[in-house]
C-alpha positions as CSV (number, residue, x, y, z in Angstrom):
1,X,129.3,101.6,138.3
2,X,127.7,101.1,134.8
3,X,124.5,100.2,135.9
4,X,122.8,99.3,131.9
5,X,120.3,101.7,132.0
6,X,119.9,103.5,129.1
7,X,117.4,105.9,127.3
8,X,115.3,103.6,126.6
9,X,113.7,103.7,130.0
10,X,112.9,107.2,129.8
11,X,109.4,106.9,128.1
12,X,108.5,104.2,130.9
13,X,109.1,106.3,133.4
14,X,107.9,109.3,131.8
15,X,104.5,107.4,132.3
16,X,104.5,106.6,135.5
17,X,102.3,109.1,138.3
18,X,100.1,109.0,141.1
19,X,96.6,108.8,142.4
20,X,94.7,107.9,145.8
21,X,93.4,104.6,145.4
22,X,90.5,104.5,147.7
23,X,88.7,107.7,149.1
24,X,88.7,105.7,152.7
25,X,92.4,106.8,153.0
26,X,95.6,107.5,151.2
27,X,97.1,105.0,149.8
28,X,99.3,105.2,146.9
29,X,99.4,104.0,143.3
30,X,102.0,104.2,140.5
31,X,100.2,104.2,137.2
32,X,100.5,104.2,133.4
33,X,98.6,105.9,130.5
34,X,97.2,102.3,130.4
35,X,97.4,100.2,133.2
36,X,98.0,100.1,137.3
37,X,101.9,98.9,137.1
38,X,102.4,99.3,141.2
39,X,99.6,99.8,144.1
40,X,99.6,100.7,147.6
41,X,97.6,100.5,151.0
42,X,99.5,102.7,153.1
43,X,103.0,101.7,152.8
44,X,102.3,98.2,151.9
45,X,102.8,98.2,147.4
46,X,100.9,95.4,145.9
47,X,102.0,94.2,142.2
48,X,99.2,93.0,140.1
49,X,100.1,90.5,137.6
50,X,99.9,92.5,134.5
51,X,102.2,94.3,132.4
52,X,102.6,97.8,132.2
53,X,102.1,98.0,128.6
54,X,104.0,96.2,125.7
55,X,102.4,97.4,121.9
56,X,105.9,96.3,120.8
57,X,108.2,93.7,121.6
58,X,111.2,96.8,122.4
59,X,109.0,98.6,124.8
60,X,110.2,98.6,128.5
61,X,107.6,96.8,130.8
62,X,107.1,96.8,134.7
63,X,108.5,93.1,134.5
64,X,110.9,94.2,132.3
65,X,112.3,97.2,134.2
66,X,112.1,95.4,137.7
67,X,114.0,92.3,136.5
68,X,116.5,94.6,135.1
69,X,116.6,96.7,138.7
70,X,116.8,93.9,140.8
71,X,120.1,92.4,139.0
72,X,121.5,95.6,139.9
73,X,120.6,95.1,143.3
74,X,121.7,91.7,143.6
75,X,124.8,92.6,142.1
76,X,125.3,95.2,144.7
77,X,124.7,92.9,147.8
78,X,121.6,94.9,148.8
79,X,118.5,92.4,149.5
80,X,116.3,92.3,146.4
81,X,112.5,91.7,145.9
82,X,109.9,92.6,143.5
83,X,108.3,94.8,146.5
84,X,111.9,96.2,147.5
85,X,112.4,97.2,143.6
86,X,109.0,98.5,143.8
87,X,109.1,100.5,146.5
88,X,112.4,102.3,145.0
89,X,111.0,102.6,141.9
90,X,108.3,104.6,143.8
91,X,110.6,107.3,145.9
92,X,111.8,107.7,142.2
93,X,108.9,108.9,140.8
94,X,108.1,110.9,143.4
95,X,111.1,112.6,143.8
96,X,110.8,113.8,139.9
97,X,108.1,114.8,137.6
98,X,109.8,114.2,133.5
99,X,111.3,111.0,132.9
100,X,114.7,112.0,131.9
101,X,115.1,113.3,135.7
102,X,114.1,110.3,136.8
103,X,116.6,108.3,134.7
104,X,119.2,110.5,135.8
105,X,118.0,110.1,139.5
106,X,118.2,106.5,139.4
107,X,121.3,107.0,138.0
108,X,122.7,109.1,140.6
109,X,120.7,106.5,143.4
110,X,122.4,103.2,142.0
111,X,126.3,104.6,142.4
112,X,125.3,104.7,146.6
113,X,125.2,101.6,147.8
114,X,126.9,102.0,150.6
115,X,127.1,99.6,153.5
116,X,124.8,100.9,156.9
117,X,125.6,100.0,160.4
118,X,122.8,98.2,161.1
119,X,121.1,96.7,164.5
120,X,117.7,95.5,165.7
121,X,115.8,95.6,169.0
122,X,112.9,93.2,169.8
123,X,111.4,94.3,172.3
124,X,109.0,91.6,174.0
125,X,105.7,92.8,175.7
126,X,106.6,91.6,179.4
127,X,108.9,93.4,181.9
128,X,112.1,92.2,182.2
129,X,113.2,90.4,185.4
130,X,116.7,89.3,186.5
131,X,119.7,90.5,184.7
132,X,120.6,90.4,181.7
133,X,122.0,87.6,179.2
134,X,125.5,88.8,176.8
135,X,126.2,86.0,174.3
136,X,127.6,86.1,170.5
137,X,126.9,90.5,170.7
138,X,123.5,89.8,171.6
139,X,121.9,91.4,174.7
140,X,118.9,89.7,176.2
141,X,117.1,91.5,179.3
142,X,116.1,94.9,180.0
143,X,115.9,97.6,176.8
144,X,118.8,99.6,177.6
145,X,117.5,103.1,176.7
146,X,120.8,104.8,176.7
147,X,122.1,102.7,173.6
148,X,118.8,103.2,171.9
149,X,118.8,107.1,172.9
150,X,122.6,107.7,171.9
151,X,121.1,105.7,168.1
152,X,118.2,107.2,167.5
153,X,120.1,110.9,168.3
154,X,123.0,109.8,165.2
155,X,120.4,109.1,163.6
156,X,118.6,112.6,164.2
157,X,115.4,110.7,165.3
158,X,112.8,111.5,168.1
159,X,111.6,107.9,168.4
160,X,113.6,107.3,171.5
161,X,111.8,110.3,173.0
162,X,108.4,109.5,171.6
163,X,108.6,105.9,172.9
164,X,111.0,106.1,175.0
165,X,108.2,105.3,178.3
166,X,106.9,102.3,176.7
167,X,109.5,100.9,175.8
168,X,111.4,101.1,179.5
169,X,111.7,98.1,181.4
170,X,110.4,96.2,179.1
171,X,112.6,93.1,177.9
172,X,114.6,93.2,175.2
173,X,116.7,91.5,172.4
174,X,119.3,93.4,171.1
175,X,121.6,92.1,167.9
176,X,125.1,93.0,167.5
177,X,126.0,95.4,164.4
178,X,125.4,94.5,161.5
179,X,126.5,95.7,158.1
180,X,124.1,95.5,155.3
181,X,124.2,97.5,151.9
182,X,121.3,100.4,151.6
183,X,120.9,103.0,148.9
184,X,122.4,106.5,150.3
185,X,118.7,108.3,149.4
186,X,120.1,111.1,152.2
187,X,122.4,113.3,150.1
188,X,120.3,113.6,147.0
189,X,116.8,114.1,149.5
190,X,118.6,117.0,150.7
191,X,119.4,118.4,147.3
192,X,116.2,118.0,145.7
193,X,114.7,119.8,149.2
194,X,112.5,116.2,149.7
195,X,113.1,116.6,153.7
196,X,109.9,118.7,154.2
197,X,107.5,116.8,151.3
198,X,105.7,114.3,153.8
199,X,104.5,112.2,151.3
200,X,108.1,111.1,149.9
201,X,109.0,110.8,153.3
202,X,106.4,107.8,153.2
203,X,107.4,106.1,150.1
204,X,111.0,106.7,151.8
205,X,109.9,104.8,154.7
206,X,108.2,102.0,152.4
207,X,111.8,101.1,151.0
208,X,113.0,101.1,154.6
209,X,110.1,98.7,156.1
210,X,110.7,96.0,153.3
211,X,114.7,96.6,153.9
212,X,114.6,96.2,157.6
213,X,112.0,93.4,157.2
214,X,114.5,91.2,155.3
215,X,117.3,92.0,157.6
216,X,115.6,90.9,160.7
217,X,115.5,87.6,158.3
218,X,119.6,87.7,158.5
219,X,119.1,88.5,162.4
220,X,117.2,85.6,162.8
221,X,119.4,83.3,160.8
222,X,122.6,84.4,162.5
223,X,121.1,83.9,166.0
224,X,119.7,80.5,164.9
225,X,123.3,79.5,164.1
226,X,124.6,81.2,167.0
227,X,122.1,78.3,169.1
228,X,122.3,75.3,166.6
229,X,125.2,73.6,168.0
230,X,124.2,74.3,171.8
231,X,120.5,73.1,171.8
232,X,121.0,69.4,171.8
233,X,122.9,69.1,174.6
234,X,120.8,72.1,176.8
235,X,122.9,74.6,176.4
236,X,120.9,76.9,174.2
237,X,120.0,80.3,175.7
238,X,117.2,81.0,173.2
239,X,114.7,79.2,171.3
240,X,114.9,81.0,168.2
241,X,111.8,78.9,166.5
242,X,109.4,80.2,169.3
243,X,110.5,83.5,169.8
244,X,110.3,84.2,166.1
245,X,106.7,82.9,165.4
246,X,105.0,82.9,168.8
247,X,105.9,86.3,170.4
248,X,107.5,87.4,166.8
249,X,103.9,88.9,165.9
250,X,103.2,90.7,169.4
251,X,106.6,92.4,169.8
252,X,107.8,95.8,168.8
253,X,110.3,95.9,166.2
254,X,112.9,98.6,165.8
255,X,116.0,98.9,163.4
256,X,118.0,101.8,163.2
257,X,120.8,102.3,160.1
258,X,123.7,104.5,160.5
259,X,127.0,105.4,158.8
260,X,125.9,104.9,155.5
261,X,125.9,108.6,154.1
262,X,128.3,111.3,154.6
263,X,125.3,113.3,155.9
264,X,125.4,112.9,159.8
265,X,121.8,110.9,159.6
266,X,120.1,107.6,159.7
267,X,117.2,105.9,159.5
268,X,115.1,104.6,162.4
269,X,112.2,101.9,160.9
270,X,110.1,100.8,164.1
271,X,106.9,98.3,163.8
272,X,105.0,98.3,166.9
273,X,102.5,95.1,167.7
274,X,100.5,94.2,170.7
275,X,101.0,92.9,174.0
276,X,100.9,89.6,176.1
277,X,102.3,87.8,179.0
278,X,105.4,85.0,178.7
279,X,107.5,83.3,181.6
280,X,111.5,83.4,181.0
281,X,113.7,81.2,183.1
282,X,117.0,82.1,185.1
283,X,119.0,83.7,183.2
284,X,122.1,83.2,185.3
285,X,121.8,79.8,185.1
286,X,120.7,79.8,181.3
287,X,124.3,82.1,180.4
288,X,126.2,79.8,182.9
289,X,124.9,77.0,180.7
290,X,125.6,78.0,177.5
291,X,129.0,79.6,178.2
292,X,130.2,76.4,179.8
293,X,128.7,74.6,177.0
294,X,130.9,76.9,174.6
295,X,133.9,76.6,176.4
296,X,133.8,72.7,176.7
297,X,133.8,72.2,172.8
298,X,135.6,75.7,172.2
299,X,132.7,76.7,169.5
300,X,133.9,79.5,168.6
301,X,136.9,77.7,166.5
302,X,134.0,75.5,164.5
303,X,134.4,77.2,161.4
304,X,134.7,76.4,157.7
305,X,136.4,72.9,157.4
306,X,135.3,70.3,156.6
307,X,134.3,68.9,159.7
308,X,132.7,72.2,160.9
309,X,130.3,72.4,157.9
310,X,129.0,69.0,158.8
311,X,128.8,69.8,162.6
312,X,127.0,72.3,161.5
313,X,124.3,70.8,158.6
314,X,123.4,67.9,161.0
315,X,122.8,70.0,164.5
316,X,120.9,71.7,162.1
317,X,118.7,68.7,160.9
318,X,118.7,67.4,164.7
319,X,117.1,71.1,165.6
320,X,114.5,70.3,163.0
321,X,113.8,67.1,164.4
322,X,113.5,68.4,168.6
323,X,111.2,71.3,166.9
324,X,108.8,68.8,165.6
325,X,108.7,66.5,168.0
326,X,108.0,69.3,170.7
327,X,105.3,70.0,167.7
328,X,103.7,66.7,168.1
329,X,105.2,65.4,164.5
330,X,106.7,62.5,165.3
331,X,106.8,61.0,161.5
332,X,109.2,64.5,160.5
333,X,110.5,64.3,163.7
334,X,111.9,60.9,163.2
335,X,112.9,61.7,159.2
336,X,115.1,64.4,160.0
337,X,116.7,62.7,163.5
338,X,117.3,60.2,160.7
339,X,118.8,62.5,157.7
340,X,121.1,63.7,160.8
341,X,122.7,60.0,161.0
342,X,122.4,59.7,156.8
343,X,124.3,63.3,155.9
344,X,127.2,61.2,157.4
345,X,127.0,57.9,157.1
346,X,124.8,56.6,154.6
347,X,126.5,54.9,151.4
348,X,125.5,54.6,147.6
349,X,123.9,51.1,147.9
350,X,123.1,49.4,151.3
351,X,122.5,53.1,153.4
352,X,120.9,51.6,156.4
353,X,123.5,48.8,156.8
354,X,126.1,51.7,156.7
355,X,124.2,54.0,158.4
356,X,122.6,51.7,161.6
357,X,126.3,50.2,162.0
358,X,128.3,53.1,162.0
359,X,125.8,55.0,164.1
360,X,125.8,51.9,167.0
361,X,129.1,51.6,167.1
362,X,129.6,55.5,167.8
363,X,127.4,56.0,170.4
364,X,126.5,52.5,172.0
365,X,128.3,53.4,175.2
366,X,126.0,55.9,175.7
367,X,123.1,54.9,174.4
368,X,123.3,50.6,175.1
369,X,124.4,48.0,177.1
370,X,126.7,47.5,174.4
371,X,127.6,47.2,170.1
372,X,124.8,44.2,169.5
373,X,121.9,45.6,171.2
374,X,123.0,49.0,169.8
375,X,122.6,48.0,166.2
376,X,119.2,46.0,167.1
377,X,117.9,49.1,168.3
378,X,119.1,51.0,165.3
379,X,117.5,48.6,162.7
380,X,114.4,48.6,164.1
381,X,114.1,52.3,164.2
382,X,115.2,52.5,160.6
383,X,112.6,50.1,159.5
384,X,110.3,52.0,161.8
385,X,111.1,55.1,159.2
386,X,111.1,53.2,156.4
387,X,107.9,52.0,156.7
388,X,106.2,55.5,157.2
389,X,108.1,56.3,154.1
390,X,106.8,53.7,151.9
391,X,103.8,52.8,154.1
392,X,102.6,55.9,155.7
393,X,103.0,53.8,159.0
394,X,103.5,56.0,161.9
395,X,106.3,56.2,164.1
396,X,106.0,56.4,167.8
397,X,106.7,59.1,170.3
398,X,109.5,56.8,171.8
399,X,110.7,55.8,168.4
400,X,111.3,59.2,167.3
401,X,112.9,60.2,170.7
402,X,115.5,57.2,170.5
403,X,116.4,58.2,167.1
404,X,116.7,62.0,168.4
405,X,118.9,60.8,171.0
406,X,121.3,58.9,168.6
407,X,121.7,61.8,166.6
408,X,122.6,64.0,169.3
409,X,125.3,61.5,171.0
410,X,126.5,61.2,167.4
411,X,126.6,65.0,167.4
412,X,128.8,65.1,170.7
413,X,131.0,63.0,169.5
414,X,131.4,65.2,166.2
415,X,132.2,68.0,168.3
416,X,134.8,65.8,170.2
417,X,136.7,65.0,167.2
418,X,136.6,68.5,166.5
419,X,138.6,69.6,169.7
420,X,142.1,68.2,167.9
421,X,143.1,70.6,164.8
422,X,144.4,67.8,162.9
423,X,140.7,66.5,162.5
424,X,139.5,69.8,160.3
425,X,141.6,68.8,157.2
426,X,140.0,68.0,154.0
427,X,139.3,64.1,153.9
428,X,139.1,63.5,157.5
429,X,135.5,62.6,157.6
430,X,135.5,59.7,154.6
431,X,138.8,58.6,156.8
432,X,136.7,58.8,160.1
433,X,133.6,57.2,158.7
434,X,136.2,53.9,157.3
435,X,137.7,54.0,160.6
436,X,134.1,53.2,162.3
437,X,133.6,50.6,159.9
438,X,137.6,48.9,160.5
439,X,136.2,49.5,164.6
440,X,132.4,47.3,163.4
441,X,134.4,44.5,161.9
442,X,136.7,44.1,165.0
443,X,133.7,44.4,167.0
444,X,131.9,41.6,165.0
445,X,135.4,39.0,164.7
446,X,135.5,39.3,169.0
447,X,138.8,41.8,168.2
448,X,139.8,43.6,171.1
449,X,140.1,47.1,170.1
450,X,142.4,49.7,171.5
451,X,141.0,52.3,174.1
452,X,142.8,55.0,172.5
453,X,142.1,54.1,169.2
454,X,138.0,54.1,169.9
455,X,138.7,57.8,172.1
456,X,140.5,58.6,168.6
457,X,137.4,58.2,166.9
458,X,135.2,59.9,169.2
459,X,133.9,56.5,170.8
460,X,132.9,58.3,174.3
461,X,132.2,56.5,177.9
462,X,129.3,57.4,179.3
C-alpha cells in the first residue's frame, strides 16, 4: 500500500528515545532533544498538549506525524486514536535504535493489516447457576474453560493455565467471533529477535490493551442491537446498560486474537478487576422469552430497508427512554419516549397535530377506550413535554410511563407491518404514515373503516 511516508520523518524519529519517568516504578516515556512528545505510567501513554518541536514550518511534529498515522489507520479499518497511534509509535521506537530503521519498520508494520479472529469473555464475579443462555453467538452462563483453553493454546498463551482456577465456575459472557483489523507485529518481532526483550513485550501489550479496549466498544454495540428490538415488549435477555457500567468495572476482561499472522500465534489481552455479588434470573425462562419473542416478529429478517432502519432508530430512542426512567429522569425519559413517536410521524409545520393523531389512531385499541380519548390523552402528554421544554416544567412519573407505553405499542405495530415483505420497499413508510392520516379523517367524518384495511396498517386488537 503506499502509505505517504517519506524521508522526511526520519529526523523525527531519529529523535525519539526512552527514559524512566519516576524512580517509584517503570514507567515509560518517548522523548525528544527538546520536549516529552509521549509519556507513560505502566502501560497507560499520556499525551501532553505540546508539540514535539517545530523551529520551522516543514519540520515533522508529534501532531503532525500522529494525524498523518492515524489516516492510515482509518484507511485501513483498524480502530484509531491518538493513544492507539501512540502506543504504535512506541513499539516502533523500541524495536529500532537510528531513525531510518524505524522508517523502514513502519514501513514494513503498515503493509500488515490483516484481519484477527477476535472474541471476548466477561467474566462476572459470582458463580454461575442454572444453565446456560445461547442467543445471536453469544454464550451466557458458566466460563466454558475448554473453549478458553483450546484459545489461549492457538494462541501459544499460558493464561488459561495461570487463571484457569479463578476463572472456573464463574459466570460468563462470551461474544461470537469477531473480525477486526490488527497490525501483524508477529512476523517482524520474530525477525528482529523482540520475543525475549521484556520491555517491548510491554509497549507490545500497550497497543493490544487500547486495541481490545475499543473492541469490547463494538461487542457492546452489537449486543445492544442484538437486545434493542426485544426489550420493550420483555423479551430481552440482557440489560446491556447495566451490565456494561454497573458490573462492567468489577469483571474480568479477556480478548484473545487469532489468525491474523502466518505465524501460528495470538495475542491474549486480559484485565482483571474485583469482585462482588449480583442475582440473575431464570434463565430458561429468560431464552424461552426471547426466542419466542424472535420467532413471533421473525427478527432476524429486519434488516436494511427502509422500514427496518426505522424499527430500529426508534426501539433505540424507546430503550433510552425505559433507561431513564428506571434512572429516575422522567423529563429525558419522556423526550425521548416522545422523539420515538416524532422520528415517524412528526411533519414540517403542525408536528404535534401529526404526531398525537397519527400516534392515537395506531395504537388506541390498545392503549384507550377508543380514537377520541386516545388523542386527549396524547395532547396532554405533548403539552406536558412541551412545557418542560420551554418551561422547565416537570413531567410526571405517570406522564412519562403513558408516553413510554405509546411508543412501544407504536413499536409493535412497526414490527407487524414488517412481517409482510411487500412493506420493506422504499416509500412505504411516507405511504403508511398517509394512510393513518386517510384512517384519522374517516375516524373523525363517523366513516366506518374496513377491518382489514386498519389490520393493513398495523391497527392491532388488543
Amino acid at each position: 500500500m503506499n502509505s505517504g511516508l517519506t524521508d522526511s520523518f526520519v529526523p523525527f524519529l531519529d529523535s525519539l528515545t526512552f527514559k524512566q519517568v519516576s524512580p517509584d516504578s517503570t514507567p515509560l516515556a518517548v522523548i525528544a532533544p527538546l520536549e516529552p512528545s509521549i509519556t507513560a505510567s505502566g502501560s497507560q501513554f499520556i499525551k501532553p498538549p505540546v508539540l514535539l518541536y517545530q523551529n520551522q514550518e516543514t519540520e515533522v511534529t508529534i501532531h503532525g506525524f500522529r494525524k498523518k498515522f492515524l489516516a492510515i489507520l482509518r484507511n485501513a479499518n483498524h480502530v484509531a486514536t491518538d493513544s492507539i497511534a501512540d502506543a504504535i509509535l512506541a513499539c516502533i521506537v523500541g524495536a529500532c535504535q537510528t531513525g531510518t530503521d524505524r522508517l523502514k519498520f513502519l514501513g514494513e508494520l503498515v503493509t500488515r493489516f490483516p484481519k484477527a479472529e477476535v472474541s471476548h469473555f466477561l467474566v462476572l464475579p459470582h458463580p454461575a447457576l442454572g444453565d446456560s443462555l445461547r442467543f445471536e453467538g453469544y454464550c451466557l452462563g458458566g466460563i466454558e474453560m475448554p473453549v478458553l483453553r483450546s484459545r489461549c493454546r492457538r494462541a501459544q498463551s499460558d493464561y488459561a493455565d495461570l487463571y484457569g482456577d479463578q476463572l472456573d465456575g464463574r459466570l460468563c459472557l462470551k461474544s461470537p467471533d469477531f473480525h477486526h483489523v490488527v497490525i501483524d507485529f508477529l512476523r517482524p518481532m520474530l525477525q528482529q529477535s523482540l520475543v525475549q526483550n521484556a520491555f517491548w513485550r510491554e509497549l507490545l501489550l500497550n497497543y493490544f490493551e487500547l486495541v481490545s479496549r475499543q473492541h469490547f466498544e463494538f461487542m457492546w454495540a452489537h449486543l445492544d442491537r442484538t437486545q434493542v428490538l426485544s426489550r420493550p415488549f420483555g423479551a430481552a435477555i440482557v440489560d446491556v446498560n447495566n451490565l456494561r457500567h454497573d458490573l462492567g468495572r468489577l469483571c474480568d476482561k479477556v480478548t484473545i486474537y487469532l489468525d491474523f499472522s502466518k505465524v501460528e500465534a495470538g495475542y491474549v489481552v486480559p484485565e482483571m478487576q474485583g469482585s462482588t455479588a449480583v442475582q440473575i434470573g431464570s434463565a430458561s425462562r429468560a431464552t424461552s422469552i426471547y426466542n419466542s419473542h424472535r420467532t413471533t416478529y421473525r427478527l432476524d429478517e429486519v434488516g436494511d430497508s427502509e422500514l427496518g432502519r426505522t424499527l430500529y432508530a426508534c426501539a433505540g430512542f424507546w430503550q433510552q427512554a425505559i433507561r431513564l426512567l428506571e434512572a429516575g429522569r422522567y423529563d429525558d425519559a419522556a423526550l425521548y419516549a416522545t422523539i420515538c413517536l416524532e422520528h415517524l410521524f412528526s411533519e414540517k409545520s403542525s408536528t404535534a397535530e401529526a404526531v398525537c393523531t397519527r400516534s392515537a389512531v395506531l395504537t388506541h385499541p390498545r392503549l384507550a377506550a377508543n380514537y377520541p380519548e386516545s388523542e386527549k390523552e396524547l395532547r396532554k402528554l405533548y403539552d406536558a413535554r412541551s412545557l418542560f421544554v420551554h418551561s422547565g416544567k416537570s413531567v410526571t412519573p405517570a406522564q412519562a410511563e403513558r408516553l413510554i407505553a405509546y411508543a412501544r405499542e407504536t413499536l409493535r405495530s412497526l414490527l407487524v407491518l414488517h412481517l409482510k415483505p411487500e412493506n420493506r420497499t422504499a416509500g412505504f413508510v411516507e405511504k403508511w404514515v398517509k394512510d393513518l392520516d386517510f384512517i384519522v379523517a374517516g375516524i373523525t367524518a363517523g366513516k366506518t373503516i374496513d377491518p382489514a384495511f386498519l389490520a393493513d396498517c398495523g391497527i392491532l386488537k388488543p
